[in-house]
C-alpha positions, 0 to 999 in steps of 0.5 A: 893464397889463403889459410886452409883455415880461411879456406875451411871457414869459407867452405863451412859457411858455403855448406851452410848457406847451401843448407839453408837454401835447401831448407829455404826450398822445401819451406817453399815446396811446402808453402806451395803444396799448402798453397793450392790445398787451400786454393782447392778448398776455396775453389770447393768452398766457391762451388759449394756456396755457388750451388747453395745460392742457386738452390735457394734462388730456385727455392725462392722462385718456386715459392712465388709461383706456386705459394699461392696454389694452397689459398686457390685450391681452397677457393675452389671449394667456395667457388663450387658452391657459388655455382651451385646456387646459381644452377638453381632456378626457383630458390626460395629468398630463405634458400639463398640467404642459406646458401650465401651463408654457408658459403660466406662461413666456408670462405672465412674457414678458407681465411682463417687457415690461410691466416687472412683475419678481417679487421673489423673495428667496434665502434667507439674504439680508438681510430688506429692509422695503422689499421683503419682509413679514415673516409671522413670526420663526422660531428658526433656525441662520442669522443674525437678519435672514435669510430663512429662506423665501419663502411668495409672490413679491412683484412690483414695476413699475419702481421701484414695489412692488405687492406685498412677497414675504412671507417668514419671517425668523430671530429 
C-alpha cells in the first residue's frame, strides 16, 4: 500500500481539483447568468429597433400620402378664383385681364411658399443643360451658347428640377 504521505498528497490534490471544479462551476453559472441578461438586451435591442424601423416606415408612408395635401389646400384658393371668372357672364376683356392677374400672382404666392421657383432664363445668358432644354439652334448676331429666347418657363422645387425651360440657343 502507499505512504500516508502519498495518500495525503493524492487527497491534497483531489481537494484541489474538487475546488477548481467548484470555482470552474460558479465561473460558468455566472457566465451563463450573464449570457441570457445580454440575450435579453439583444432581444429588447431587437424589439426596440423592429418598432423604430416600423415607425419610421409608417412615417415615410403617411409623408407620401399626405406630403402634398399642404401644395392642394393652397391650390384650392386659385381654384375658387378661376371659377369665379368663369361665373361671370358679361366681363369686360379689362375685368378678365384683372382677374386672370390676380389670379396668376395668388398662384405664384402658392409657388413660392411651396418653394416651387420658375426658371425663366434672360436672354443672352449662358445655355445651362442643367436648367434649360434646348428646342433648337438658330443663327444669331449673339454668341454661340446664348439663349436667344425662352418658348416656356421651367420650374424647380428647391435644388430639384421638374421641368428645364425650353429655349432656343444661338448656333
Amino acid at each position: 500500500m502507499g505512504e500516508p504521505a502519498d495518500v495525503n498528497e493524492e487527497l491534497a490534490g483531489l481537494y484541489a481539483e474538487i475546488e477548481q471544479l467548484k470555482s470552474n462551476a460558479q465561473q460558468l453559472q455566472a457566465l451563463q447568468s450573464k449570457n441570457a441578461e445580454l440575450a435579453d438586451q439583444y432581444l429588447r435591442a431587437k424589439a426596440d429597433a423592429d418598432n423604430a424601423r416600423r415607425r419610421a416606415e409608417d412615417d415615410v408612408a403617411k409623408a407620401r400620402k399626405f406630403g402634398i395635401e399642404s401644395f392642394a389646400q393652397d391650390l384650392l384658393a386659385v381654384a375658387d378664383s378661376l371659377d369665379a371668372a368663369l361665373a361671370i357672364e358679361a366681363a369686360s376683356a379689362e375685368q378678365l385681364l384683372e382677374g386672370t392677374r390676380a389670379t396668376q400672382q395668388q398662384l405664384l404666392s402658392v409657388f413660392e411658399r411651396h418653394k416651387l421657383s420658375p426658371i425663366a432664363p434672360e436672354l443672352g445668358s449662358k445655355f445651362d443643360p442643367n436648367l434649360h432644354q434646348a428646342i433648337s439652334a438658330v443663327p444669331a448676331e449673339q454668341d454661340s451658347g446664348t439663349i436667344v429666347s425662352l418658348l416656356q418657363k421651367g420650374y424647380a422645387i428647391g435644388e430639384r428640377i421638374l421641368r428645364p425651360a425650353l429655349v432656343t440657343v444661338a448656333a
